[in-house]
Structures are given as C-alpha cells and as structure tokens.
C-alpha positions, 0 to 999 in steps of 0.5 A: 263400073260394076255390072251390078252395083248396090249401094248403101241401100237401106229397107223399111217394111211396114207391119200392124202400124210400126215401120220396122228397118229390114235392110240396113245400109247395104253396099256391094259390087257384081263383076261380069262373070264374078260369083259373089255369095250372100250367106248367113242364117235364115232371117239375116236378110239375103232373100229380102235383098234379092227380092229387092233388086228384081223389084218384086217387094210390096209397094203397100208395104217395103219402102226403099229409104237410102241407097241407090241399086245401079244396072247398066247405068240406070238407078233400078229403084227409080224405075217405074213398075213397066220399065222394071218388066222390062229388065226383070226376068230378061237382063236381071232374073232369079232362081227362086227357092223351093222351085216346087213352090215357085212354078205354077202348079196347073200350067205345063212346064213348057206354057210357063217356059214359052211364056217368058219366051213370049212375053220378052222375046217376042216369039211366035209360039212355034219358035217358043215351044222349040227354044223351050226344048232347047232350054231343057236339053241345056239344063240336061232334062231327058226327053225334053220334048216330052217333059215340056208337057208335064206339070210340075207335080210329075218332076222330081225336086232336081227335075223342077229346079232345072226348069227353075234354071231354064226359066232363069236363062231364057233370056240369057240374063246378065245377072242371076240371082240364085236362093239357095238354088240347092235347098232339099235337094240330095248331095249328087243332085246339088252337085249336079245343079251346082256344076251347070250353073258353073257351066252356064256362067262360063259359057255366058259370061253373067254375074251370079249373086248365090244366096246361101248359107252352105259354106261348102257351097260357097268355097266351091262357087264364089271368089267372093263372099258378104256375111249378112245379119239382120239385115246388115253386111257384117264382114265382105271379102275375097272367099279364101281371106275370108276363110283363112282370116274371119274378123267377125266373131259372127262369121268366126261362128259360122266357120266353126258350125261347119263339120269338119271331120265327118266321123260319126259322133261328131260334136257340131258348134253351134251359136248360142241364140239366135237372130234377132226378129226385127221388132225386137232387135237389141240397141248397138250391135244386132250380134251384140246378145250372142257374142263372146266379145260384146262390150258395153260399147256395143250396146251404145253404137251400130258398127259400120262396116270398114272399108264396104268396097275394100278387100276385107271389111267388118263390122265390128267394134272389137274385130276389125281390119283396123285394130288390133284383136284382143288378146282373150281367149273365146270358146267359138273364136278360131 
C-alpha cells in the first residue's frame, strides 16, 4: 500500500450562500522515498489540496464530500480534530509558501522551532533548544546557536525558508508537503533549497508531495508529475512520459510556455485566457474556453480522467491514451 494514498477526493467550499465544488474527484498515490509534483497555474487547486490533507481547511466553511485521504492505513478525513494533531506537523508536515509570512513574526526562530520539539516530541526545553540548533546546522544556517535567537524579520528570504525546513523535519516526517518551497527566492538560492531537500529525502527515506508550477523544477526533483486545472487532475504520469508525450492540450500548453533557448528577445508562449474562478466555471470541460481542440461535446460532459492509477492518464475527450489524436494542426500543440 502507498505511503499516502488519495482517492477520489472531492471538496466543497462555502461562500455568501452558494456552495461551490474546489476539488473535484482527486486520485493519486505517494511511494516511500517517491517525489510526486502537483503543478499548473495559480487557482488550479495544489494548494487546497495540501491544505486538505494536513487537515487545516475551515470546518465552517470546506466540507470533504467523496474520497477518502489514507496514511498508514487510517482514513484522515475521519480523524477527529485531536487525533489530526497528532499526525500533523509529526508524520505528515508542510512547507508553507512564502516562509516570511508563514512564521510567527514576535517569537524567536528558535521558541517556534522548540515549540514543535515540545509539543510532539515531549522534550524538555534543554534537549528542545539543543535539537533546534542541530536542526538549523542541518539545513546549513551558520552560527545556529546564534541565529536561534532572531526573529524572523532579521533572516533573508533563503534564510526563513531554511527555518520553514527545519520546522518541517523536526520530526522526521514521513511525508512532506512542499508549496512552492522556491517561491521568491534567486536561482542559486532555490538551487540550494532544492538539493537539501533532495538531500533529506534521501537521507530519510520520506515521501515528498512538491507543489509547483516550475517545469524546471519538476524535471529536476520528481519521478512523477499530476497537471492540476480547477481543481481536477487532468493528465498524471511517469515525469520523462510526460515531458516527451503530453496528451492534454493544457499540459501541451504548459510545456510550450517553458523558455527554451534563453536568448535575449525571445518570444515566450503563453495560454490565452486564463483559469476559470469557481463561481464561473464553464459547463464540460473547465479547459474547454482556452483549448484549440474543444468540440461541442466538451460543453456537454466533464472528462474523467483514463486510468487515474495507471502510467499516463488524461482527461480529455479528444487526447487520450485511448484514442486516436486528431490529425489537425494547432498553434501551442507541440
């Protein structure tokens, strides 16, 4: 059984009065060790689906209506909210995105870090402080003893997303969710963020779910990729079949918006429109709007996506694995 195994997990929100569906019928598997990256653009839904899994939507509000989220062989949405504690931040943890934003800006570094030490860990504040500046060494912050001592506000960008890091593996988690772990960060800082977290999972052994929706950054850590788009997976496979054999014609778009030579005056791709909000969402096919491919049928019925737990599945009623591609030539298919 997968480490992580999320199945046909669908999400309502409430707002002013209408109840309006976020995540639609999500089915995905994280191995032990495995990298699996959720990418596609903002609003598409990768961040509501880690919010999901670590338990942290709005009960007044996000509502779990089909789908089960199963961690070592317990359903997580059928955890009560003190039973959640238990799992979050320990076995299941997250680097949030925007690590300035996501500390607490009037405590230490090192009382947030002891903190989770304490509270899931049990640990006096002696061996606290002492694990904490072992944690920092390990996400190669200098002078850790020192630093365990500043606020937030006294760290760089690269800086506060180490100690986003540290936080996260405090416990040595068996999974790690990381939002856009890069997110404003230079090149040879993400490079740097990037190859320690490649380095903790190999020295570990944990499943790490990537959020992101640089390609770049996907070929470089994940084996395989799931294409979000308003809150469905529209194409998940292995990431070199991906990247050699895009079925959807959103994922084909994505490909083509990636810069390829680098030179100055390059002409960048980019999808016409843009994602739907969910109160507006198109009937059919969410894509359906910005395709070059749409048919009348894809105003008429919501494409499933082929084999969810196979190697390369799409959702898509003129791409997929299972029938033939069209003949016609299209500006942004490959």
């Amino acid at each position: 059984m997968a480490l992580l195994d999320v199945n046909d997990l669908s999400l309502t929100l409430r707002s002013d009065g209408t109840t309006l569906t976020a995540l639609r019928r999500l089915s995905f598997q994280l191995e032990a060790g495995e990298t699996l990256a959720l990418v596609g653009e903002s609003g598409c839904g990768k961040s509501m689906t880690a919010l999901a899994i670590m338990g942290l939507l709005p009960a007044a509000s996000a509502r779990i209506t089909t789908g089960t989220i199963q961690f070592d062989h317990q359903d997580l949405t059928r955890l009560s909210p003190k039973s959640y504690r238990q799992i979050r931040g320990q076995r299941i943890a997250m680097i949030f995105q925007y690590a300035m934003r996501a500390l607490n800006p009037v405590k230490t570094v090192g009382a947030q870090l002891m903190e989770v030490l304490q509270l899931h860990l049990n640990m006096t504040r002696r061996a606290a402080r002492s694990r904490a500046i072992a944690l920092l060494e390990r996400v190669k912050i200098p002078d850790a003893a020192r630093r365990l001592n500043d606020y937030p506000h006294q760290m760089s960008g690269g800086m506060s997303q180490r100690v986003m890091i540290a936080m996260a593996i405090a416990c040595q988690p068996q999974v790690l969710i990381a939002d856009e772990p890069t997110t404003a960060l230079d090149v040879t800082i993400q490079a740097q963020i990037l190859q320690l977290l490649r380095d903790i999972q190999r020295d570990t052994g944990m499943g790490l779910l990537l959020i992101t929706h640089d390609l770049g950054v996907v070929a470089a850590m994940a084996q395989r990729v799931a294409v979000m788009y308003a809150g469905q997976i529209i194409e998940q496979a292995s990431v070199m079949e991906l990247f050699d054999n895009p079925i959807h014609p959103y994922t084909q778009g994505l490909l083509r918006s990636t810069p390829k030579s680098g030179l100055p005056g390059e002409r960048l791709f980019a999808i016409p429109g843009r994602v739907p909000p969910l109160n507006a969402l198109p009937s059919g096919c969410a894509f359906r709007n910005r395709c070059p491919l749409a048919r009348a049928a894809c105003s008429e019925q919501i494409p499933e996506l082929d084999h969810p737990r196979g190697q390369h599945g799409a959702a898509c009623l003129v791409n997929a694995p299972s029938r033939p591609r069209p003949e016609e030539s299209y500006d942004y298919i490959a």
